[in-house]
C-alpha positions as a LaTeX table, in Angstrom:
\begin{tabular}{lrrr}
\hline
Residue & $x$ (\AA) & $y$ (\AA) & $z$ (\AA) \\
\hline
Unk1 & $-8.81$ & 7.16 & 18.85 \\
Unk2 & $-6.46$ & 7.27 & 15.73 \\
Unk3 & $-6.45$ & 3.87 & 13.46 \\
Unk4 & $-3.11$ & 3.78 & 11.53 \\
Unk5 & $-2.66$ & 1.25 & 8.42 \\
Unk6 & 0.05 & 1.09 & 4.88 \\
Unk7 & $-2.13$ & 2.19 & 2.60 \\
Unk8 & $-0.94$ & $-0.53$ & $-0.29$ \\
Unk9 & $-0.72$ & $-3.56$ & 2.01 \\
Unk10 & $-1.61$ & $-6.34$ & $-0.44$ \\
Unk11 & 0.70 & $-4.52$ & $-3.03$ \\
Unk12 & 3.52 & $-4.55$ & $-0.39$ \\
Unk13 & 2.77 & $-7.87$ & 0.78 \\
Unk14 & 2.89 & $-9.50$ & $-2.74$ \\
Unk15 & 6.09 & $-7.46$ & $-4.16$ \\
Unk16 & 7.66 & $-8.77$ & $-0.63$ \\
Unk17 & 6.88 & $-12.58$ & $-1.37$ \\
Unk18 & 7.74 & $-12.60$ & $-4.79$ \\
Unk19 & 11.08 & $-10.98$ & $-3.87$ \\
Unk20 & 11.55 & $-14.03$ & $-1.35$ \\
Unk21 & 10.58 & $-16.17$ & $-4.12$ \\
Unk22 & 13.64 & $-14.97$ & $-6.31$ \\
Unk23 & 15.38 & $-15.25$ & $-3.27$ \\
Unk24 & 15.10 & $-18.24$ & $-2.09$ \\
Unk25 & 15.16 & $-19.90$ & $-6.21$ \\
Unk26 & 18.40 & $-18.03$ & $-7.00$ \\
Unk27 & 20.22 & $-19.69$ & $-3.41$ \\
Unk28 & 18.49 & $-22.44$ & $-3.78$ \\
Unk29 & 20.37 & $-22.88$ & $-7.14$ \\
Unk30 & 23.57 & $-21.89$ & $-5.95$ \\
Unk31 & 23.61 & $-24.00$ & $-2.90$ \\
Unk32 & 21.88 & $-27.25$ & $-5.50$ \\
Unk33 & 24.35 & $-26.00$ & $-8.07$ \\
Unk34 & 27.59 & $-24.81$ & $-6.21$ \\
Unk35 & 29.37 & $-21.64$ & $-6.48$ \\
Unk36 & 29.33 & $-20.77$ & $-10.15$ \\
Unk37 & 29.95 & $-17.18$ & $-10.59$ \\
Unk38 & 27.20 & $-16.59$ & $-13.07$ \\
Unk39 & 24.59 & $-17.50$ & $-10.77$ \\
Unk40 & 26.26 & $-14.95$ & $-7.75$ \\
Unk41 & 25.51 & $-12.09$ & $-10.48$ \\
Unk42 & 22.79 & $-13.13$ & $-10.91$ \\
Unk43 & 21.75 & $-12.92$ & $-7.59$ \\
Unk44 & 23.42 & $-9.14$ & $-7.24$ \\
Unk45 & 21.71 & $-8.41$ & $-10.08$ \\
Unk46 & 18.40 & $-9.23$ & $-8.85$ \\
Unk47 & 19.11 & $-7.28$ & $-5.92$ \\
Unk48 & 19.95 & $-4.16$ & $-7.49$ \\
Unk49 & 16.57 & $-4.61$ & $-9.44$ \\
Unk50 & 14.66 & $-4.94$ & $-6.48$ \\
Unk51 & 16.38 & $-1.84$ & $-4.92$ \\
Unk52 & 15.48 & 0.37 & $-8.04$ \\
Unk53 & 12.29 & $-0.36$ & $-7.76$ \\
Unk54 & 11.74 & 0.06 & $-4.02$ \\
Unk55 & 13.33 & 3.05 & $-4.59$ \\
Unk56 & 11.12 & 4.14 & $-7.26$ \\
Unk57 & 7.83 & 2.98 & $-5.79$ \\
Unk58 & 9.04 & 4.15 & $-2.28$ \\
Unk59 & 6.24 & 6.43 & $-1.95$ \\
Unk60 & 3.59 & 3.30 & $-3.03$ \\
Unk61 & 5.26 & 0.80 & 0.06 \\
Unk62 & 5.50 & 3.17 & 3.39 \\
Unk63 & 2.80 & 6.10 & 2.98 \\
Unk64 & 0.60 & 5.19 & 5.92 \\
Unk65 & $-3.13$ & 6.14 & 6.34 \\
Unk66 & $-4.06$ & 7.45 & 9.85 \\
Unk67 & $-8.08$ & 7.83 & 10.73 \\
Unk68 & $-9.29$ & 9.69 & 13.74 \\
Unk69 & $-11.98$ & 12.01 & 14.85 \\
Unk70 & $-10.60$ & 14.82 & 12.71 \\
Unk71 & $-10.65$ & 13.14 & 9.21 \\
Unk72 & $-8.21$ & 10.69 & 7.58 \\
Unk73 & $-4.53$ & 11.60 & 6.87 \\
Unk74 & $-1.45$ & 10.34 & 4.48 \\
Unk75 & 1.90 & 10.18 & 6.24 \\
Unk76 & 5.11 & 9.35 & 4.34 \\
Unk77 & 8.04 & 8.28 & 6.77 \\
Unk78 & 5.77 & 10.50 & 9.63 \\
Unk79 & 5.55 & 13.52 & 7.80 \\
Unk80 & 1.93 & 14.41 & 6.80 \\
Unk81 & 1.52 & 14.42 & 2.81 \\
Unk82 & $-2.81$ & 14.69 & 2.54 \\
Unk83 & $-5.13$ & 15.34 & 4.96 \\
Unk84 & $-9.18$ & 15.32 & 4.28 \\
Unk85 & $-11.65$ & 16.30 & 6.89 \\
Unk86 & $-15.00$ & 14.18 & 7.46 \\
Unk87 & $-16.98$ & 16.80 & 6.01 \\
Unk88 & $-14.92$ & 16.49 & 2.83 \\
Unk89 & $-16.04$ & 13.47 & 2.32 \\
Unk90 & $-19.50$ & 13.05 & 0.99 \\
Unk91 & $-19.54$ & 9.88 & $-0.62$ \\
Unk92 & $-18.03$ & 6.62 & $-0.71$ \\
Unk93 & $-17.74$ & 4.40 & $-3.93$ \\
Unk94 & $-16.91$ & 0.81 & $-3.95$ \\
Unk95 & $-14.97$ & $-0.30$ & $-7.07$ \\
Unk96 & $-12.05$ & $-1.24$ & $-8.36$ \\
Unk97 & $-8.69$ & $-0.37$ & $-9.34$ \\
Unk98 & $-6.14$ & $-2.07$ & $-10.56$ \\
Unk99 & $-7.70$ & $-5.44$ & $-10.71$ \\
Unk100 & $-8.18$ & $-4.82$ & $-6.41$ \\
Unk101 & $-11.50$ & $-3.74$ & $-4.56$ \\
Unk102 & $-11.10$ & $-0.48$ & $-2.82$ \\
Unk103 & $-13.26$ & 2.50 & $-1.48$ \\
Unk104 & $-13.40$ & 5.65 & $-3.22$ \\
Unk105 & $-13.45$ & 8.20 & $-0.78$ \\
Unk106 & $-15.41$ & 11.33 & $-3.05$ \\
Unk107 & $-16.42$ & 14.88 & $-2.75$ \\
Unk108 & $-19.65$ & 16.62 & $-3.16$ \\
Unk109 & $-18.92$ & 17.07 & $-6.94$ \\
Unk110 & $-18.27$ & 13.31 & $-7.48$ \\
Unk111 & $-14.31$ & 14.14 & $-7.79$ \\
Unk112 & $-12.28$ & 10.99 & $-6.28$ \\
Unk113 & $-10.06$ & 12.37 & $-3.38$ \\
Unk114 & $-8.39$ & 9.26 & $-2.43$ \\
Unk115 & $-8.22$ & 5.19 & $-2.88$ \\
Unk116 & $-8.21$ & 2.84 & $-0.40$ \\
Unk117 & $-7.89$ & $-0.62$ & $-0.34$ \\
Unk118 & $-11.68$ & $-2.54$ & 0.79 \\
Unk119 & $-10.48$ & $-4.22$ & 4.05 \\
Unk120 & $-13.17$ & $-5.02$ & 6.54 \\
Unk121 & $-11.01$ & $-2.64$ & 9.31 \\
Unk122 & $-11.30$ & 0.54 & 6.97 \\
Unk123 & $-14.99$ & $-0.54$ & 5.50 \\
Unk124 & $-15.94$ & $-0.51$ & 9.75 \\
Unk125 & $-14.00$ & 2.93 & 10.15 \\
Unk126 & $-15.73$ & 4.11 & 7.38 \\
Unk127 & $-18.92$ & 3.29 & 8.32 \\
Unk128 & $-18.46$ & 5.08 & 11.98 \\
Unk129 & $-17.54$ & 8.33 & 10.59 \\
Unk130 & $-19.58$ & 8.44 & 7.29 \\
Unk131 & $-22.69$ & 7.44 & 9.99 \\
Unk132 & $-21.71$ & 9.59 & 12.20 \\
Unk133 & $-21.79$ & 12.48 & 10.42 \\
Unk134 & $-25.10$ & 11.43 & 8.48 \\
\hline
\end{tabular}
């Protein structure tokens, strides 16, 4: 059975809410305030920030990570980007990277071949298949 998950959830979940934060402070002021020009480009301007960088970290917010019997796979917008095998994998690492616990997913030679984020789902997936093949 194939397990699918975003592969930066807390990243996407956080730049998400502090985007509604902005939000909700910039209509907040121009509903507290009334219209005032200033605070309408202000808003656009915010806006086309948060576009650029959606834009720009596009590939960060919607690559999804797909597990099954075959080994674990990186989609972007459904079109396969990675795939590693089971037998690729050899070790698993926990550590972290920037400032968030994840698994490091390494090869016989100790080479990192992907990141994940530690989440008890993928820690139990893990498990399974690193057992498994054991």
């Amino acid at each position: 059975m194939k397990k699918v998950f975003y592969k930066n959830s807390a990243a996407r979940r956080s730049c998400f809410l502090s985007m509604a934060a902005v939000a909700a402070l910039l209509i907040a002021e121009l509903l507290l305030l009334g219209y005032d020009e200033r605070i309408l480009y202000a808003f656009i301007a915010a806006a086309v920030f948060y576009a650029a960088y959606i834009a720009l970290c596009a590939k960060l917010f919607f690559t999804k990570v797909s597990f099954g019997g075959q080994g674990i796979e990186l989609t972007f917008f459904g079109k396969t980007v990675t795939r590693y095998s089971w037998e690729e994998i050899k070790e698993v690492k926990r550590g972290v990277e920037c400032r968030r616990a994840c698994f490091a997913l390494c090869d016989g030679e100790g080479k990192t071949l992907l990141l994940l984020e530690r989440r008890k789902e993928i820690a139990d997936i893990i498990d399974e298949y690193v057992k498994k093949d054991a």
